[in-house]
VEXLOBA-219496 format. One line per 5 residues: their letters; for each residue z, y, x of N, C-alpha, C. Coordinates in Angstrom, 2 decimals, padded with zeros to 5 digits. Example, Ala and Ser with C-alpha at 12.3 -4.5 7.8 and 13.67 -1.06 7.14 Angstrom:
BEGIN
as) 007.80/-005.69/013.19/007.80/-004.50/012.30/007.80/-003.30/013.20 ~ 007.08/-002.25/012.85/007.14/-001.06/013.67/007.87/000.03/012.90
end
This chain:
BEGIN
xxxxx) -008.22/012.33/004.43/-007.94/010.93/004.70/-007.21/010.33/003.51 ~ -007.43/008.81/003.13/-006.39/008.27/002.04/-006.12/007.42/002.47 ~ -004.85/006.99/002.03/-004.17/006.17/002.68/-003.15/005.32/001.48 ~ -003.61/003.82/001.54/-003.39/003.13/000.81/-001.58/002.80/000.82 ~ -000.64/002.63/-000.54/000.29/002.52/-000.07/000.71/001.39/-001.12
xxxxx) 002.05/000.27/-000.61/002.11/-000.98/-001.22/003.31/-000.59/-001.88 ~ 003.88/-001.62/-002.52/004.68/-001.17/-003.53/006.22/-001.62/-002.76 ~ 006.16/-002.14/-001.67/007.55/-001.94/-000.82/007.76/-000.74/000.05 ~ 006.59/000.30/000.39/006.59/001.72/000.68/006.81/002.82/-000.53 ~ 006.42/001.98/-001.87/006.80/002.87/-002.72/008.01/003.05/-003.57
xxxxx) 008.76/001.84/-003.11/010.17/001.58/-003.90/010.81/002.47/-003.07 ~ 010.84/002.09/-001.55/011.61/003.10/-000.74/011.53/004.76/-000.64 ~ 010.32/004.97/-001.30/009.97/006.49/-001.46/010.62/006.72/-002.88 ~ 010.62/006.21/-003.75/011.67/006.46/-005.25/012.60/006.58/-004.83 ~ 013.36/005.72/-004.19/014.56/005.64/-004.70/015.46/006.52/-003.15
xxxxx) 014.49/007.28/-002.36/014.69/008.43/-001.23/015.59/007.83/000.01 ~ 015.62/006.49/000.60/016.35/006.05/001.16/015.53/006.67/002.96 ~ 016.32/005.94/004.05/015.95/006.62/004.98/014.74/006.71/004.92 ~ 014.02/004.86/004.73/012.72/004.69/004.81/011.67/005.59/004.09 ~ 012.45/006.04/002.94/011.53/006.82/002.11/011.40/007.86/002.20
xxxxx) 011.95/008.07/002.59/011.79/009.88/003.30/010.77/009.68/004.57 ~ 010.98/008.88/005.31/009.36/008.73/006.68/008.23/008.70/005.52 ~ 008.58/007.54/004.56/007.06/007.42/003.79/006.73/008.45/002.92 ~ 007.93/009.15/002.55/007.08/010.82/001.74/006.33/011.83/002.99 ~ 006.97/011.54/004.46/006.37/012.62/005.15/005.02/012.19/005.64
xxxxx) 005.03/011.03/005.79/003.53/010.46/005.84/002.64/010.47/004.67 ~ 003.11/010.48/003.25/002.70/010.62/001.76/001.79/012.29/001.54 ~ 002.77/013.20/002.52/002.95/014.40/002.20/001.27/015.01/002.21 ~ 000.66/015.65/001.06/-000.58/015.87/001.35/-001.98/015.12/001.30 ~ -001.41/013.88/001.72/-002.23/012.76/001.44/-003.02/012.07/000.54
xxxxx) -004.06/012.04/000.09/-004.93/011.22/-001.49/-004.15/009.93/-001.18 ~ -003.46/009.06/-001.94/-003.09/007.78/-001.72/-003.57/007.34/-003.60 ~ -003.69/005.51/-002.88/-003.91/004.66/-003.53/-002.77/003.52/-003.31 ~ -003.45/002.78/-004.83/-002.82/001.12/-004.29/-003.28/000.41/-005.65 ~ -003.27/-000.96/-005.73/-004.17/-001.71/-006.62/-002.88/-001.42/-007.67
xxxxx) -003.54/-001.74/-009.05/-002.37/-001.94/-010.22/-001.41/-002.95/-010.19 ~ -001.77/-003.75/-009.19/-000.39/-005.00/-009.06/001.19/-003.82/-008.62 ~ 000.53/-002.70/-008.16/001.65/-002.16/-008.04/002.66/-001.93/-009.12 ~ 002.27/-001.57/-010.14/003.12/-001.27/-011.30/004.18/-002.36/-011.99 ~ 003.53/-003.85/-011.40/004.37/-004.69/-011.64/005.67/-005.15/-010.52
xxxxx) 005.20/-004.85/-009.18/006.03/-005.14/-007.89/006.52/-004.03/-008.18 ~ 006.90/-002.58/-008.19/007.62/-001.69/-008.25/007.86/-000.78/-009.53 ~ 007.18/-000.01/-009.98/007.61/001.26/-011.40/006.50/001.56/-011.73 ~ 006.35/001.09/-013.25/005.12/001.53/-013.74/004.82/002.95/-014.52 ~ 005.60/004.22/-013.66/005.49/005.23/-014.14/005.40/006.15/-013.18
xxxxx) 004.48/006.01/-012.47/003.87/006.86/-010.86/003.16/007.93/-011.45 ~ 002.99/008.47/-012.28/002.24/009.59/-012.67/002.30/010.64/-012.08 ~ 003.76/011.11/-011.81/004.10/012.38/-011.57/003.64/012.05/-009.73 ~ 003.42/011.30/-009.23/002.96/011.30/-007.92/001.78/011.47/-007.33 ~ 000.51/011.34/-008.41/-000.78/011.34/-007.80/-000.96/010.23/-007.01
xxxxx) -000.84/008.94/-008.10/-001.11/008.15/-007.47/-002.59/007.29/-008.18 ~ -003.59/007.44/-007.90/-004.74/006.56/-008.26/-004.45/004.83/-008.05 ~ -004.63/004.32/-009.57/-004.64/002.81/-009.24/-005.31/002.36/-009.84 ~ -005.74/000.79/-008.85/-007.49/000.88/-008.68/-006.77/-000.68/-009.35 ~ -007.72/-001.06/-010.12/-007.53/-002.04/-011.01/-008.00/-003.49/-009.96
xxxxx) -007.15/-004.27/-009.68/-007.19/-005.29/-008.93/-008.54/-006.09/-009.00 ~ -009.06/-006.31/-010.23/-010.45/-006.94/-010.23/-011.35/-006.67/-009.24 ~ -011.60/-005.63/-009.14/-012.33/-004.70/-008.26/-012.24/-005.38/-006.79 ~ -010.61/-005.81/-006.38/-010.68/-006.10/-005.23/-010.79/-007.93/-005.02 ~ -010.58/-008.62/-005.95/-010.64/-009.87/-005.95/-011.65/-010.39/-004.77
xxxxx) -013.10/-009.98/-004.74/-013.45/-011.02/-003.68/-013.45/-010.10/-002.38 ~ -013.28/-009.11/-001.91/-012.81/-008.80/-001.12/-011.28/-009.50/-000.20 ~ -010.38/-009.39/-001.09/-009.28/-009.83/-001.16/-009.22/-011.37/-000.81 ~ -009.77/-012.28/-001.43/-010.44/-013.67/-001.13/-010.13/-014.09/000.36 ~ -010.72/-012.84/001.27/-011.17/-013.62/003.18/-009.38/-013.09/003.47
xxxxx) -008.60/-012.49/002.86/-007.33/-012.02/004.06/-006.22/-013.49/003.56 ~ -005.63/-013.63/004.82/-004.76/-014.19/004.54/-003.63/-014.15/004.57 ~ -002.36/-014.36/003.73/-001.12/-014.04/002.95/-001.44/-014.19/002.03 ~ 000.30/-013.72/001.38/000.19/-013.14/-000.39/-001.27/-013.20/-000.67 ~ -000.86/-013.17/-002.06/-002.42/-012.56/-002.97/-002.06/-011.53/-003.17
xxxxx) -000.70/-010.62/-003.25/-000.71/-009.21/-003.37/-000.72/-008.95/-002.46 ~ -000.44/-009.12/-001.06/-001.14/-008.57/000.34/-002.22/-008.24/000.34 ~ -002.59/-009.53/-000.07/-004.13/-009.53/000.14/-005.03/-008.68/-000.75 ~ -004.28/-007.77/-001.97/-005.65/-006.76/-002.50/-004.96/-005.37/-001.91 ~ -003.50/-005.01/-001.54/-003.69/-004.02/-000.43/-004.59/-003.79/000.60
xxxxx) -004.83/-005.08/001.06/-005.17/-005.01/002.30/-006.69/-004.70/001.77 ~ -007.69/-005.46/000.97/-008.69/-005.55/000.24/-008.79/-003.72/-000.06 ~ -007.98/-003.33/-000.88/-008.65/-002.01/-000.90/-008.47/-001.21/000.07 ~ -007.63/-000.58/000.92/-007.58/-000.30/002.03/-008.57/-000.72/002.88 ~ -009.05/-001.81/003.06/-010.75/-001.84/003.57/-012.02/-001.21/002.94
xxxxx) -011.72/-001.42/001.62/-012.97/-001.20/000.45/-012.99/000.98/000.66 ~ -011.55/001.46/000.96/-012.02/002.40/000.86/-011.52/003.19/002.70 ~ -011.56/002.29/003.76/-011.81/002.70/004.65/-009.95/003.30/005.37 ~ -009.10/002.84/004.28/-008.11/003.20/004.40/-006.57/002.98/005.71 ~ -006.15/003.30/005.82/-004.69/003.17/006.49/-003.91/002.27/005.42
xxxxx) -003.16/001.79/005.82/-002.09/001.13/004.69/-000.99/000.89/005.03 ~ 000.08/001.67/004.02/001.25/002.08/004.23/002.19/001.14/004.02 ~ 002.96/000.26/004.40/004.31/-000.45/004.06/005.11/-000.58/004.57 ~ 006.32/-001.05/003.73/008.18/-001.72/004.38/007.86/-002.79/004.48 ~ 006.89/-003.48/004.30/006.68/-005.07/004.51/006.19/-005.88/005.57
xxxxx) 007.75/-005.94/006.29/007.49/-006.78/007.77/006.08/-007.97/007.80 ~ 006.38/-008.73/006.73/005.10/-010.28/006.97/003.38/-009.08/006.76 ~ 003.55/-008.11/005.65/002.47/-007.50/005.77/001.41/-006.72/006.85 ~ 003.06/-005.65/007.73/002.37/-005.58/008.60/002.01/-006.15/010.14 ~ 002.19/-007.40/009.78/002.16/-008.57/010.89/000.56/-010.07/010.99
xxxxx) 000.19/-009.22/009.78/-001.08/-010.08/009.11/-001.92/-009.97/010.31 ~ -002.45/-011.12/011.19/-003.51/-010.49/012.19/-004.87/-010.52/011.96 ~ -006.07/-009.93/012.88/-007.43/-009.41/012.38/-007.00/-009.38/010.68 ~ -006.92/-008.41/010.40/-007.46/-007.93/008.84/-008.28/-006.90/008.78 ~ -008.49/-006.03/009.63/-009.38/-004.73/009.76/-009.44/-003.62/009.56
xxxxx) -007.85/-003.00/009.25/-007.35/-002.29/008.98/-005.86/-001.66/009.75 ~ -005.76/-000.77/010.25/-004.61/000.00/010.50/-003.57/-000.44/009.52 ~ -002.41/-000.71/009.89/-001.27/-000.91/009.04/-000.18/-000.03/009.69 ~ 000.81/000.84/008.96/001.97/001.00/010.01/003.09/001.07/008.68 ~ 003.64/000.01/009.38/005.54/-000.49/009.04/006.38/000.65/009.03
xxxx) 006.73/001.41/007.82/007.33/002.71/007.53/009.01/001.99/008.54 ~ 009.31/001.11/008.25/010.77/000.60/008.98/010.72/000.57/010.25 ~ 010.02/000.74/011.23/009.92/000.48/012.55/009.32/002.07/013.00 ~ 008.86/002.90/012.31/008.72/004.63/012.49/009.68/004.86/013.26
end
């Protein structure tokens, strides 16, 4: 399974706070993704994590039909594109309705 993760699930997994410790045990094992907007919302030095990032273009017209953010909206975009779960701390994110995708709010675990 992969499971897409945003860059407010991934700040909290750096920097090991409660939240981030739920989101490493959900991380744990897991293929995860997330578009390259990540590197700018959080640390552009995820290497050592195995983290694949999928170059936002890719998700643009996908991304287009969700509504929120425009960086919501290519989480959410690839996490559809590849059938995914999608991981965040981001209350308005995981509150987006019909998007078509599983979301679960690492803060409310």
């Amino acid at each position: 399974m992969i499971l897409v993760v945003d860059a407010s699930a991934a700040v909290e997994y750096l920097l090991q706070t409660t939240v981030g410790l739920r989101v490493a045990g959900i991380l744990e094992g897991m293929k995860i993704a997330a578009p390259e907007l990540l590197d700018g919302e959080a640390v552009a030095d995820l290497r050592d994590w195995g983290l694949e990032r999928v170059a936002h273009r890719s998700l643009l017209e996908e991304a287009w039909s969700v509504r929120g953010t425009a960086s919501d909206a290519l989480y959410v975009a690839l996490a559809r594109l590849r059938r995914a779960a999608l991981i965040t701390a981001d209350g308005p994110l995981s509150r987006l309705p019909g998007i078509g995708v599983t979301v679960q709010n690492v803060r409310l675990a």
